[in-house]
C-alpha positions in Angstrom: 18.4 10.1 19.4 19.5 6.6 20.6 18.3 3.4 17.7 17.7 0.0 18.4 18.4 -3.1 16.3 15.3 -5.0 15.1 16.0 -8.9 15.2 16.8 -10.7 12.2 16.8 -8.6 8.5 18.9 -9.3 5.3 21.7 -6.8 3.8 20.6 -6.6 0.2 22.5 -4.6 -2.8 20.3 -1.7 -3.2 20.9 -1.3 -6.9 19.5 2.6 -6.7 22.1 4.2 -9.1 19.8 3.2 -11.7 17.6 6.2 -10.8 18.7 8.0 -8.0 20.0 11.0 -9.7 17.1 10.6 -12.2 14.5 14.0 -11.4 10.7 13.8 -11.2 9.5 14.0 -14.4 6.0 14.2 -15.4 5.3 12.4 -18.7 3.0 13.3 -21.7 -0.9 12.8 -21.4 -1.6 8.9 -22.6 -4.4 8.2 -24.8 -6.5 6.2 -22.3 -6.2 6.1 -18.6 -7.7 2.6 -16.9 -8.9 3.7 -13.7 -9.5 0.5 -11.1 -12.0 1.7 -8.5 -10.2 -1.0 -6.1 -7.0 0.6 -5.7 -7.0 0.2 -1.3 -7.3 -2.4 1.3 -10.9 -2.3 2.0 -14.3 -1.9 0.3 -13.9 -0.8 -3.8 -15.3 2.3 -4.6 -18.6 2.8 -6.3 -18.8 4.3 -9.7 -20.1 7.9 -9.6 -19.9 8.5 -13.3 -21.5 7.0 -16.4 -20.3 5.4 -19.6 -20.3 8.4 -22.0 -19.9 10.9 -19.4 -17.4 14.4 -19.8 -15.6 14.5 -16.7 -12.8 17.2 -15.6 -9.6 16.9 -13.7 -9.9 16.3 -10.2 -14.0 15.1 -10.3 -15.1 12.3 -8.0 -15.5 9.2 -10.2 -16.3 6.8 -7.5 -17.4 6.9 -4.4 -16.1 5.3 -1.2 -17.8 2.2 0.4 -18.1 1.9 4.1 -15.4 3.1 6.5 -12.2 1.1 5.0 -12.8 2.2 1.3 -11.6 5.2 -0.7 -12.6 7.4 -3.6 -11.6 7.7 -6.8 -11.1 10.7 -9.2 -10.4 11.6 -12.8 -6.9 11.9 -13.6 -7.8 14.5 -16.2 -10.6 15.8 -17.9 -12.2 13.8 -21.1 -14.7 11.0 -21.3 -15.7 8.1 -19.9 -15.9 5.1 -22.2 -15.8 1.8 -20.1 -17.0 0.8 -17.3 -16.4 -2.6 -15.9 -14.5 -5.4 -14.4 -13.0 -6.5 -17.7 -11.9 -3.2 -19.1 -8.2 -3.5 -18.5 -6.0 -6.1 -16.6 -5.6 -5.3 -12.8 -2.2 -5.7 -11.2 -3.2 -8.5 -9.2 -4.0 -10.5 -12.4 -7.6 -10.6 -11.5 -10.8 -8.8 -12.7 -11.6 -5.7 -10.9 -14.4 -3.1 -11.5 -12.5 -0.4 -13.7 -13.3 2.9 -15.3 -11.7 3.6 -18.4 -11.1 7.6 -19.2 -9.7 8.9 -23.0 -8.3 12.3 -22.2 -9.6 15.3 -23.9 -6.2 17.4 -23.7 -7.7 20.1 -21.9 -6.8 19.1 -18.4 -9.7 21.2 -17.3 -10.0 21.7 -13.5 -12.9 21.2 -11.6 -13.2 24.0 -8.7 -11.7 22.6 -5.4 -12.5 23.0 -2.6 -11.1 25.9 -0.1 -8.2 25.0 2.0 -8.6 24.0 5.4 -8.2 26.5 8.3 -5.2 25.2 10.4 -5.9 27.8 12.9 -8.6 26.4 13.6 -9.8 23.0 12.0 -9.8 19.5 14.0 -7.8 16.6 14.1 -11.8 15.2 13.0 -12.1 17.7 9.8 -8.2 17.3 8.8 -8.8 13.1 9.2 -12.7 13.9 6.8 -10.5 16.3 4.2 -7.9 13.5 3.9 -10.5 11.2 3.6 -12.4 13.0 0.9 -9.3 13.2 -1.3 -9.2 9.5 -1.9 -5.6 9.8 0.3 -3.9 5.9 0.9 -0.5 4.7 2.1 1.7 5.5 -0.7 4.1 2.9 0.2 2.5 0.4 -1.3 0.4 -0.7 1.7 -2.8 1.3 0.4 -4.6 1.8 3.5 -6.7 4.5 4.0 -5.6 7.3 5.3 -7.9 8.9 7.2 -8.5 5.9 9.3 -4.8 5.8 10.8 -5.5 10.1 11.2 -8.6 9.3 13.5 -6.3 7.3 15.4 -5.9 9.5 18.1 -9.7 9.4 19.1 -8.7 5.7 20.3 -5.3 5.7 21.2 -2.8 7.9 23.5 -0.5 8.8 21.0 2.9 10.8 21.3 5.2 9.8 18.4 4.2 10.1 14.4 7.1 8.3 12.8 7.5 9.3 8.8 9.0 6.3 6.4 11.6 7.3 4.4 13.5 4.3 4.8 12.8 3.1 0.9 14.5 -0.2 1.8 12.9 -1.8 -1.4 16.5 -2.3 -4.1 15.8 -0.4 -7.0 13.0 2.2 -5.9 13.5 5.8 -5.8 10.4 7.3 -5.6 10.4 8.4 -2.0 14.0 9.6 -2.2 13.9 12.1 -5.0 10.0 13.5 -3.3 12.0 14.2 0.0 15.1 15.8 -2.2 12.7 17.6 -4.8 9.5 18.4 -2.1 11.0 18.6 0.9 8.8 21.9 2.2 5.5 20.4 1.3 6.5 17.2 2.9 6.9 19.0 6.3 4.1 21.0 5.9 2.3 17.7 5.2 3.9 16.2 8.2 2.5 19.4 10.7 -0.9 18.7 9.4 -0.7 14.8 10.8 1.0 16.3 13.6 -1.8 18.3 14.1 -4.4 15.8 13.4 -3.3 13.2 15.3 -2.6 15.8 18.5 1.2 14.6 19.0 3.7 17.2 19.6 6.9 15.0 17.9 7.5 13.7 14.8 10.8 11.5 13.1 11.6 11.0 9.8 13.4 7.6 9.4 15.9 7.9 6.4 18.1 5.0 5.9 21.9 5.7 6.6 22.6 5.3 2.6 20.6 8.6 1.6 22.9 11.4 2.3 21.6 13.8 0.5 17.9 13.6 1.4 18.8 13.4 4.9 20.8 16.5 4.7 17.4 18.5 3.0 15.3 17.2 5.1 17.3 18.1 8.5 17.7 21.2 6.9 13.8 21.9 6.3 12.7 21.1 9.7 15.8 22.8 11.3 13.2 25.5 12.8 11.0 23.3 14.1 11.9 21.8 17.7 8.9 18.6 17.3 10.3 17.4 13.9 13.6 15.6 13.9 15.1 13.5 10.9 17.9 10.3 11.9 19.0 7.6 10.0 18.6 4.4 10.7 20.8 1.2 9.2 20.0 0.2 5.7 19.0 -3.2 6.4 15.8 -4.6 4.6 12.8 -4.6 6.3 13.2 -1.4 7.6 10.2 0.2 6.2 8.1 -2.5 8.0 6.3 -0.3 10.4 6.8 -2.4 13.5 10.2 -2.8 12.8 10.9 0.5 11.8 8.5 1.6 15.5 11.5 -1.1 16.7 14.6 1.0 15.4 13.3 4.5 15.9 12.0 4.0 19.8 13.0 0.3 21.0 9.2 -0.3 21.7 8.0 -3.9 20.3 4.2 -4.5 19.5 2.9 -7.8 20.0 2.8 -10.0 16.8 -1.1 -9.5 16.2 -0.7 -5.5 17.4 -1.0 -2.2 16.2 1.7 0.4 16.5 -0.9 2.9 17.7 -0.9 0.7 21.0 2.9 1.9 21.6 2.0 5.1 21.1 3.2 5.8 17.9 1.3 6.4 14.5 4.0 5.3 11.0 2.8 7.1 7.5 4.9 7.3 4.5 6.4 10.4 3.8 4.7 10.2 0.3 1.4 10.2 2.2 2.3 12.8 4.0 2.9 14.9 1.1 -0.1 13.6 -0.1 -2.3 14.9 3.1 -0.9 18.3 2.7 -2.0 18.4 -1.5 -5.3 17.6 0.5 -5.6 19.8 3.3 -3.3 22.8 2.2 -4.5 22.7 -1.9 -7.7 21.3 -1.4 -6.6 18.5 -4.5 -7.4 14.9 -4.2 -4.6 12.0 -5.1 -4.8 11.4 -8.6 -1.1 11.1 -9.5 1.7 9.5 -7.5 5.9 9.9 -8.1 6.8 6.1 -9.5 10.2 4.5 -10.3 10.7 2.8 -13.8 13.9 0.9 -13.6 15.9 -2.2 -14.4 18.5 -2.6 -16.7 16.1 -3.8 -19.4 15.0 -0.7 -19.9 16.6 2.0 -21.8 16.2 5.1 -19.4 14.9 4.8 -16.2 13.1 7.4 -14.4 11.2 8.6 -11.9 7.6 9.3 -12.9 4.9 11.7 -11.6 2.5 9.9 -13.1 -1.5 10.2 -13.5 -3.2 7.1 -11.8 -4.3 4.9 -14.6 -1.5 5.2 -16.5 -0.5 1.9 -18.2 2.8 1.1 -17.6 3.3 0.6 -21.4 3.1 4.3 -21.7 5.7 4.8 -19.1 8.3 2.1 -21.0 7.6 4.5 -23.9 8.3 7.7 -22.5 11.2 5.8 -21.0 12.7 5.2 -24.7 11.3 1.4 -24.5 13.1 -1.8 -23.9 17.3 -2.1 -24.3 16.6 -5.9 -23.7 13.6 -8.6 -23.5 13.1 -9.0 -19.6 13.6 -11.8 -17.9 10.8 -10.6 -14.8 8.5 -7.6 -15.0 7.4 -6.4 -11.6 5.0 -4.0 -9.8 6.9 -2.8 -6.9 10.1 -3.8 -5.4 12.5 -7.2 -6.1 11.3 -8.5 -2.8 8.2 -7.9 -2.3 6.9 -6.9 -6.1 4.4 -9.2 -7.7 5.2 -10.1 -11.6 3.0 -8.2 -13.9 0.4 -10.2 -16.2 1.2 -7.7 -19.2 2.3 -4.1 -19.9 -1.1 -2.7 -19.8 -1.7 -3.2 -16.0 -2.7 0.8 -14.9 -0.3 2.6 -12.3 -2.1 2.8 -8.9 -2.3 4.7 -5.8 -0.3 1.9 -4.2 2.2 1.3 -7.0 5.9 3.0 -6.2 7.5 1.4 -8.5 7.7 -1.1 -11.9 10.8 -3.2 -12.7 12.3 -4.9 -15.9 14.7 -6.8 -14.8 17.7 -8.6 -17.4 18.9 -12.5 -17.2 22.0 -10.8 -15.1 19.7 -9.1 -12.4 17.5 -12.3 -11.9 18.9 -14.6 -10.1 18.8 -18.7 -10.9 15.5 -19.9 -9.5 16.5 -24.0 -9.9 14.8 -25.0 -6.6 17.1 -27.6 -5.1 16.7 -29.4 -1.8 17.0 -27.5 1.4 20.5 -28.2 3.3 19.3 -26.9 6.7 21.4 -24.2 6.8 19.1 -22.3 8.9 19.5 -19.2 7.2 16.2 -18.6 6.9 15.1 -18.3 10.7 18.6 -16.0 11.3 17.2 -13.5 8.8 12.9 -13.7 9.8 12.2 -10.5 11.3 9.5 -11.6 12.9 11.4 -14.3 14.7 9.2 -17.1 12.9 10.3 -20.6 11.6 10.3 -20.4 7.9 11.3 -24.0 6.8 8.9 -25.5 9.2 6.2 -23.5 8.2 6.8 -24.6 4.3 6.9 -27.8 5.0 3.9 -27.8 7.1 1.5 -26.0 4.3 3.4 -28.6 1.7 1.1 -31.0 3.1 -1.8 -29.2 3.7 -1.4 -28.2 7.7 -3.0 -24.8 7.5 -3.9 -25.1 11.3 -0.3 -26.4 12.3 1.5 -23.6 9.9 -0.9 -20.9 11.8 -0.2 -22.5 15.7 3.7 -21.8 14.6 2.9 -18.1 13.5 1.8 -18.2 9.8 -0.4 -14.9 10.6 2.6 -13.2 12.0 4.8 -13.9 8.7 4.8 -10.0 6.9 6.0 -11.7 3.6 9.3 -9.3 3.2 10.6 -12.4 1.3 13.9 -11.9 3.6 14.1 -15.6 3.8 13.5 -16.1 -0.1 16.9 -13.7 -0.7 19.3 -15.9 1.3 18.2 -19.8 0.5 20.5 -20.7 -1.2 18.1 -23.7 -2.8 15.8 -21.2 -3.8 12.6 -22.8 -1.9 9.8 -20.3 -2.8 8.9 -19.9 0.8 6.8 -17.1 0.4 4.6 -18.3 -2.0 3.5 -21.0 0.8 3.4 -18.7 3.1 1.2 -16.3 1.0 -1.3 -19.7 0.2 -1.5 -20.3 3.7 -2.2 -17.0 4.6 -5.3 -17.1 1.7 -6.4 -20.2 2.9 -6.5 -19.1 6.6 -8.7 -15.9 5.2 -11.0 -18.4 3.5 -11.2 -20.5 7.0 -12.2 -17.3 9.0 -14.6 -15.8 6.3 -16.3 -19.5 6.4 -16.5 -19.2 10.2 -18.1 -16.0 10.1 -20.5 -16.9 8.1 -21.3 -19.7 10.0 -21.7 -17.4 13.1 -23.5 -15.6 11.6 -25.9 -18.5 10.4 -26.0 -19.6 14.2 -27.2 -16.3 15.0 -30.0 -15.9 12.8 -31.1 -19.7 13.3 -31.4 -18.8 17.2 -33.1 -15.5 16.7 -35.4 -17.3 14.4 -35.9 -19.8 17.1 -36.8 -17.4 19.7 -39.3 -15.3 18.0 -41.2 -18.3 17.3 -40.9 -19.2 21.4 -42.0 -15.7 21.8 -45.1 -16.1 19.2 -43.6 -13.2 17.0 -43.2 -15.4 14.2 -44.7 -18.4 12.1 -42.7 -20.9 10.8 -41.9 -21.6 7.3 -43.9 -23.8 5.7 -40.7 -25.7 3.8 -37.0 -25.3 4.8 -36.4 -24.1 1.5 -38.5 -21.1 2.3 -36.7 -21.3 5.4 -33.4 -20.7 3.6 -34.5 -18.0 0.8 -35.6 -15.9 3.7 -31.9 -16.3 5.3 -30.7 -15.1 2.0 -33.2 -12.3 2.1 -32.7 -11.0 5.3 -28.7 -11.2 5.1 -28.8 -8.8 2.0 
C-alpha cells in the first residue's frame, strides 16, 4: 500500500544492537514487588487488599476508579505489607499510593476466568474483559484500553493501525514480542478487529526491522484484512497521528482524535496484551522491558512482573560496567531521569537506560544562533524557539495562542539544537501551567453554577439563606464532595 511523509521528524542513530538479538528473558522472583495503584492516565486505582493480607497471582489488588482508571493485580502470590503513598519512590519522582507485595515463592494462581466466546461475544464484552484485566497502552502512553475498544460505539471506524514502529533509540521491547509472539499478537489483533467491528488492520514496522517484518507478514499471510508495511525509520513515527499520517495520508486536526479519521492506533504490545485477556482470561501483571545502555554490563530484554524495581533488573543484568552519566525510564527522547534505582517497573514502562559519558551528549546550553532547525524538524508544524522564549517570561496565554497545546513533546527539536536550549522542559512547564489555568477555571464554573442555583432556589422559596457566608461556604464544600 501507498505511504505518505509526515512533515518535519529528525533521523536519530537508533543504537538497538545493544539488545536486539538479546531474547525475552524472564528474571528470578525479587524479594519485594512495589506495586503503584496509579500506573494510567486517569483516576488511580483503589486498594482492594489489606496490609497483612495473603494474596495469589493474578488477584485484583485495586480497583478501578471511574471510566478513565484501571485495575491493579498481584504480580504473584505472597503478602501484603505496605500500603501507602510513601512506600517506594514513583517514577515521576512524586508520592503515589503504592502497595508493597513480598513474594511467597509459590506463584499460586488464583482461578481465572473462562475465555471469551469469539463466536459469539461483542465488541461491548471484549471492550468489559479488556477492561477488567487492568489492560493499558503498552507503549508508554498508558491509556486505558478499553476506552479506545468502545470506540466504535462513537465513531465510524474502518482502519485499526498496530504500532510497531519502536522509533524510541535503544528500545527493544516491541521488536523481540513481534519476533518471539508473533501468533498471539495476531490473535490479539483479530480480537480488536473484532471489537472495534473494522474489517482491516496494518501493522506499521519501521523499514529497519527486517526480521520482525518478515514474521509478522508471514503470520498474517492467511488472513486477507491484516497486512504488515514498513514505514521510514524516522523519529516520531510511533506518534499516533503521525503514524495515521504515514500509513493512510489522512491528517487529524491539532486538538483531534484519530478515531475521527476513521482509524483506531494500539500498540502491538497491547494487542498482545488484549488477547492474554480475552483468549487466557489473565490480567496484565508483567510487561517485556529493555535494560540497556552501555553502562550496564548485559543488556536484556525483560519479561518482567510489574513492581519490579529496576535495581533487581541491573542485578539480573550482571550490574553496572560503568557509573552512569543519566538513568532513564523509557526512551533517550522522551524518557524521564529516574530519582533512584528503586523506582518499580510499570504497565507503561518499555524500557530503562544507563547511559555512559560517551552516549550523553554535552548539555552546555549556549545561546541560540537561529538556525531554525528546530521548526524544520517540529512534527507538529509549531514554532519551537518562539514558544521558549515566550514561557521564559511567563507568557503562558501567548505560548498557548502559538500552539503550546499542540506541542507532543517528542523532544525532536531538543536532538538537533545545536546550543542545547532545553526546549522541552518549557514546553512541558507551560503545558503544567496551562492544566493548572483550566482546572482553576473549572472550578470556578463550577462555583458560578452552584452560586446561581443557590440563588434561584431562594427566588423560588425552596431554600433559606445562610445565616453567615461562612456557613455559606462550608455548605459549598459539603455539597461539592
Amino acid at each position: 500500500m501507498p505511504l505518505f511523509r509526515f512533515r518535519g521528524g529528525a533521523k536519530v542513530a537508533g543504537r538497538k544492537d545493544l539488545t536486539s538479538d538479546r531474547g525475552i528473558v524472564t528474571p528470578p522472583l525479587p524479594p519485594v514487588l512495589h506495586i503503584p495503584l496509579q500506573q494510567h492516565v486517569g483516576n488511580p486505582a483503589v486498594p482492594a487488599v489489606r496490609v497483612g493480607e495473603h494474596v495469589v497471582k493474578g488477584q485484583l489488588i485495586a480497583d478501578a476508579k471511574g471510566t478513565i482508571s484501571a485495575p491493579v493485580h498481584a504480580p504473584t502470590s505472597g503478602h501484603v505489607t505496605r500500603i501507602g503513598a510513601h512506600t517506594a519512590p514513583h517514577p515521576s519522582g512524586l508520592p503515589v499510593m503504592t502497595l508493597s507485595l513480598e513474594p511467597d515463592g509459590k506463584e499460586t494462581w488464583i482461578r481465572l476466568p473462562e475465555p471469551l466466546d469469539l463466536q459469539v461475544a461483542t465488541g461491548a464484552q471484549i471492550a468489559q474483559r479488556v477492561a477488567e484485566a487492568g489492560v493499558v497502552g503498552m507503549g508508554g502512553a498508558a491509556f486505558p484500553a478499553a476506552v479506545k475498544l468502545n470506540q466504535g460505539q462513537r465513531y465510524r471506524l474502518d482502519l485499526l493501525i498496530l504500532n510497531g514502529a519502536e522509533c524510541e533509540p535503544y528500545l527493544t521491547c516491541d521488536d523481540r514480542l513481534m519476533r518471539e509472539r508473533p501468533e498471539q499478537l495476531i490473535a490479539g489483533i483479530r480480537i480488536m478487529m473484532q471489537a472495534l467491528a473494522v474489517e482491516r488492520a496494518v501493522i506499521a514496522v519501521e523499514d529497519n526491522k527486517h526480521i520482525s517484518f518478515t514474521i509478522l507478514r508471514e503470520a498474517c499471510a492467511g488472513d486477507p484484512g491484516i497486512d504488515t508495511v514498513y514505514v521510514p525509520a524516522r523519529y516520531p513515527m510511533g506518534s499516533s497521528k503521525h503514524l495515521v499520517k504515514a500509513v493512510t495520508g489522512r491528517e487529524a486536526p491539532a486538538t483531534g482524535l484519530t478515531a475521527e479519521m476513521g482509524v483506531i492506533v494500539h500498540n502491538v504490545a497491547t494487542a498482545f496484551a488484549v488477547y492474554e485477556a480475552v483468549a487466557l482470561g489473565k490480567p496484565l501483571i508483567s510487561r517485556i522491558v529493555t535494560v540497556s545502555g552501555k553502562a550496564l554490563r548485559r543488556p536484556e530484554n525483560y519479561d518482567a512482573l510489574i513492581g519490579t524495581p529496576v535495581s533487581w533488573l541491573v542485578q539480573q543484568s550482571g550490574g553496572l560496567a560503568s557509573e552512569p552519566r543519566q538513568v532513564l525510564m523509557g526512551g533517550p527522547m522522551m524518557g524521564e531521569p529516574l530519582p533512584n534505582l528503586d523506582v518499580p517497573i510499570t504497565k507503561g514502562t518499555t524500557g530503562v537506560l544507563f547511559l555512559e559519558g560517551t552516549e550523553v551528549a554535552d548539555k552546555n546550553v549556549m545561546p541560540c544562533i537561529g538556525c531554525g532547525s528546530c521548526v524544520t524538524v517540529c512534527p507538529s508544524g509549531l514554532l519551537p524557539l518562539e514558544m521558549a522564549k515566550m514561557l521564559q517570561h511567563e507568557d503562558i496565554d501567548g505560548a498557548d495562542r502559538i500552539g503550546l497545546r499542540d506541542c507532543i513533546s517528542c523532544g525532536s527539536c531538543n536532538y538537533v539544537c545545536p546550543s542545547h536550549i532545553p526546549l522541552v522542559q518549557f514546553f512541558n512547564y507551560g503545558k503544567g501551567r496551562l492544566r493548572n489555568q483550566d482546572q482553576e477555571k473549572k472550578q470556578h464554573e463550577r462555583i458560578k453554577i452552584l452560586t446561581e442555583q443557590r440563588r434561584q432556589r431562594l427566588e423560588d422559596g425552596t431554600a433559606t439563606a445562610p445565616s453567615t457566608p461562612g456557613m455559606n461556604e462550608r455548605n459549598d464544600g459539603a455539597s461539592e464532595r
